[in-house]
C-alpha positions, 0 to 999 in steps of 0.5 A, a space after each residue: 359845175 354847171 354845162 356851158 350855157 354858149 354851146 348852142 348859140 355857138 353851134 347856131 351861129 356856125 349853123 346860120 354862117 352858112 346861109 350868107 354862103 348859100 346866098 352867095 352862090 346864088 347871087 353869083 349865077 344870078 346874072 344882073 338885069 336877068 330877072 326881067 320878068 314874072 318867069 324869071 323871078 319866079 325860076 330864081 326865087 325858086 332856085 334859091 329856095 332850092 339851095 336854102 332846101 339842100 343846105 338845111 337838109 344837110 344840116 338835117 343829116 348832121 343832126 341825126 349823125 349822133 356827134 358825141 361832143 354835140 349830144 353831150 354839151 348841146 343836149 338831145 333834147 336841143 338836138 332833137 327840138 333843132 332836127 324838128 324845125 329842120 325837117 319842116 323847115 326843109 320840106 317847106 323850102 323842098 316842096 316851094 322849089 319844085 313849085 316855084 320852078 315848074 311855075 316860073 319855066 311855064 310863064 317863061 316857055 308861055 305853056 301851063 304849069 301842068 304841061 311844064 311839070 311834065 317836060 321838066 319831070 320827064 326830060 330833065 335829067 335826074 328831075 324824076 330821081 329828085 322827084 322821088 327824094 322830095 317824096 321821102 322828104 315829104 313822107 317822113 315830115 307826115 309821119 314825124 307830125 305829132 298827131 301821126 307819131 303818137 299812133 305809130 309804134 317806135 320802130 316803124 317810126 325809127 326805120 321809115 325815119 331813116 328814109 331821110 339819107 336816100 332823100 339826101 343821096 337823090 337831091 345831090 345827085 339832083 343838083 349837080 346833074 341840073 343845078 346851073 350852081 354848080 354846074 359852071 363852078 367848079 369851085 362850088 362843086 368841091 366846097 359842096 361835095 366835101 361838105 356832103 363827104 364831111 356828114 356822110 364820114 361822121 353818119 359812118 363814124 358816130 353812128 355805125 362805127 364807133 357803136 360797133 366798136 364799143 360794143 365789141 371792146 366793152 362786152 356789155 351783157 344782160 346779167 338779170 332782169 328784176 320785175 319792179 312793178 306790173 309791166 316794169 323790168 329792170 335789166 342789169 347789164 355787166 361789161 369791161 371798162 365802162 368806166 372808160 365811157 364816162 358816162 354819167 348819171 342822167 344820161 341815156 343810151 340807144 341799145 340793141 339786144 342780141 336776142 331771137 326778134 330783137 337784134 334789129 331794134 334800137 330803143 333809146 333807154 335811160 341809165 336808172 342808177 349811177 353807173 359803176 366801172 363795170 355795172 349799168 341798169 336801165 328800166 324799161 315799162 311795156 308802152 306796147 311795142 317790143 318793150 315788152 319783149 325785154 322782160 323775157 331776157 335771157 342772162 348771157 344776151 349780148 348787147 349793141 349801144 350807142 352812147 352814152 348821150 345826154 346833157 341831162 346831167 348835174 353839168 347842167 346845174 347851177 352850182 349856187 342853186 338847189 334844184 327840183 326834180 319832176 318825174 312822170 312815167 318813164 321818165 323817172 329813170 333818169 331822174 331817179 340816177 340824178 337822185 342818187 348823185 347830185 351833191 347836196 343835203 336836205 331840202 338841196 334837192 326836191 323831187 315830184 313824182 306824178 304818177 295816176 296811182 300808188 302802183 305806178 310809183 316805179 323804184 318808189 322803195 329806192 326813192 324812200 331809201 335815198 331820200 333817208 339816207 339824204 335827207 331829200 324831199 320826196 313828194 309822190 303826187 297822185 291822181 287823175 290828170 287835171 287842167 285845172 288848178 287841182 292838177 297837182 303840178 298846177 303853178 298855185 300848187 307848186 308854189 305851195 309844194 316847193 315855195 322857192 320853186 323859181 330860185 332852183 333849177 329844174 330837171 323835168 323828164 316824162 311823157 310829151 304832153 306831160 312835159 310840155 304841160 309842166 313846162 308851161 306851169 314853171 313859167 308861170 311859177 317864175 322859172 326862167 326857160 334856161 332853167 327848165 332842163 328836159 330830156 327827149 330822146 326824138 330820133 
């Protein structure tokens, strides 16, 4: 049964509902025939982009809550492309608020913007405090740019990431001490104040205590690890009642391991076959950071996750329509679980697997074994990557792979440039976007 297409233009409509609110409550301390002048437009365009900054900010914190029903029907990949737009949005307006204030008092008090930005920074209360959240905020959006992830390891992404509650903590304090919104309204004081409460209890619940509590009920444990191809391990994990989870081929979770160095990572890693009652596997390739670690596991370790998370699933399928998966990297792991359990004979299912060389074909004998036992094509495209049309997931060479290309639906999963590069070829072939279903695992 394919996944509810409605979910997240449901989820964007609530999302953009609120911004009439936010304007609302500026209008109401805008008082008619008050802005008579540069400085006072100036002051106002300021605390509007203010309001506009701290609403999107809590969304932001919304969308790193890990909200079970939203990472399921709207899918990660959606949640993390929301939360990437959010950050720069948020930022943008943040930074445009401290301007355009500092800007609009000077023109008002008739002194100049630097020796405004001092008094406000230092005699207003809590400015400097504020001061320090828009320095987190703006810290975390360099280091979440593209060009600056790629050259981080995941861990001091994830945990520098995190600075973004504080930033959160510090603008409310912000507006509540200085912001005349709220100050003269006690209305907008309790709507904004449980409306903060609200994403703080379900930061709490989905990312600290419901985690805590699966992994003590559950039990899940390292029982082998198996090498499968040079810097590639899969690691076995056993646990009770998992089937309580529902968890779902396609689907992925962020584990911790219970091990010396080790405790106080989160990785996010893709089930690699279909889950069973009491049995997970993922494969983890050594990308340089701690992943390399894991291939040292010990059977016995205990393991911490959240999850399962993910719409990376047969829900996402068409019923009517075949499908195509694309695999490169480590990307396979998911799709190889969807290999194993989507319905279907024979040419239903057609999978891609781009790899540089044959030795970097992961789980290919499971592959092979799946594909005879179900009569799914199986294509392995190998070689140097290219940008030309002997790119082997060029559009001319997919047509000619997979002819009717355009009429299935596509599961693609691999690296971001991979991915995106793919995607671009599958408009061309004639694929439409709502289509095209990719998995990222972005915070």
């Amino acid at each position: 049964m394919a996944a509810a297409r409605w979910w997240p233009a449901a989820v964007l409509l609530v999302a953009w509902a609120g911004v009439p609110a936010v304007l609302a409550v500026w209008w109401q301390d805008t008082i008619p025939g008050s802005l008579r002048g540069s400085g006072d437009a100036l002051a106002a365009a300021g605390r509007l982009s203010g309001l506009l900054a701290a609403y999107l900010l809590l969304l932001l914190v919304a969308s790193m809550a890990r909200i079970p029903w939203l990472e399921n029907r709207v899918g990660s990949d959606v949640v993390a492309r929301w939360h990437r737009a959010l950050g720069e949005y948020t930022v943008l307006l943040a930074a445009a608020h401290a301007v355009l204030v500092v800007l609009g008092y000077a023109r008002q008090s008739g002194t100049g913007p630097l020796a405004e930005a001092g008094t406000v920074l230092f005699h207003y209360p809590d400015v400097l405090l504020a001061a320090a959240g828009l320095g987190l905020l703006v810290l975390v959006g360099a280091l979440s740019a593209r060009a600056v992830r790629r050259r981080l390891r995941y861990e001091t992404w994830y945990h520098l990431h995190l600075l973004v509650y504080p930033a959160a903590g510090l603008a409310f304090a912000h507006e509540f001490s200085v912001g005349a919104d709220f100050s003269t309204s006690a209305r907008n004081r309790l709507l904004w104040s449980g409306a903060h409460i609200a994403v703080a209890l379900a930061v709490l619940v989905f990312r600290v205590a419901l985690p805590l509590s699966r992994s003590v009920r559950h039990r899940l444990r390292v029982v082998r690890v198996v090498p499968e191809g040079p810097g590639v391990v899969s690691i076995h994990l056993a646990g009770r009642r998992l089937d309580e989870l529902g968890a779902q081929a396609g689907q992925f979770a962020r584990w911790r391991f219970l091990a010396r160095g080790q405790w106080w990572q989160s990785h996010p890693y893709s089930l690699s076959a279909a889950p069973t009652p009491g049995h997970w596997r993922i494969t983890v390739k050594d990308l340089g950071d701690s992943s390399a670690a894991l291939a040292r596991l010990r059977p016995g370790t205990r393991v911490w996750f959240e999850g399962p998370y993910g719409a990376f699933t047969a829900r996402r399928r068409t019923p009517s329509r075949k499908v195509l998966l694309i695999a490169g990297g480590a990307g396979v792991t998911p799709i190889r679980a969807l290999y194993e359990t989507l319905p279907g004979r024979g040419d239903d299912v057609v999978l891609l697997y781009r790899a540089s060389r044959p030795a970097d074909l992961v789980l290919w004998s499971e592959l092979q074994e799946i594909a005879r036992s179900r009569g799914f094509a199986l294509h392995p495209l190998l070689g140097p990557r290219s940008d030309g049309p002997d790119d082997p997931l060029s559009a001319d060479r997919l047509r000619r792979t997979v002819p009717d290309a355009a009429r299935r639906d596509v599961y693609l999963c691999g690296p971001d440039a991979m991915a995106e590069a793919v995607e671009r070829q599958l408009r061309l072939v004639g694929v439409p976007r709502h289509r095209i279903h990719r998995e990222t695992f972005a915070f």
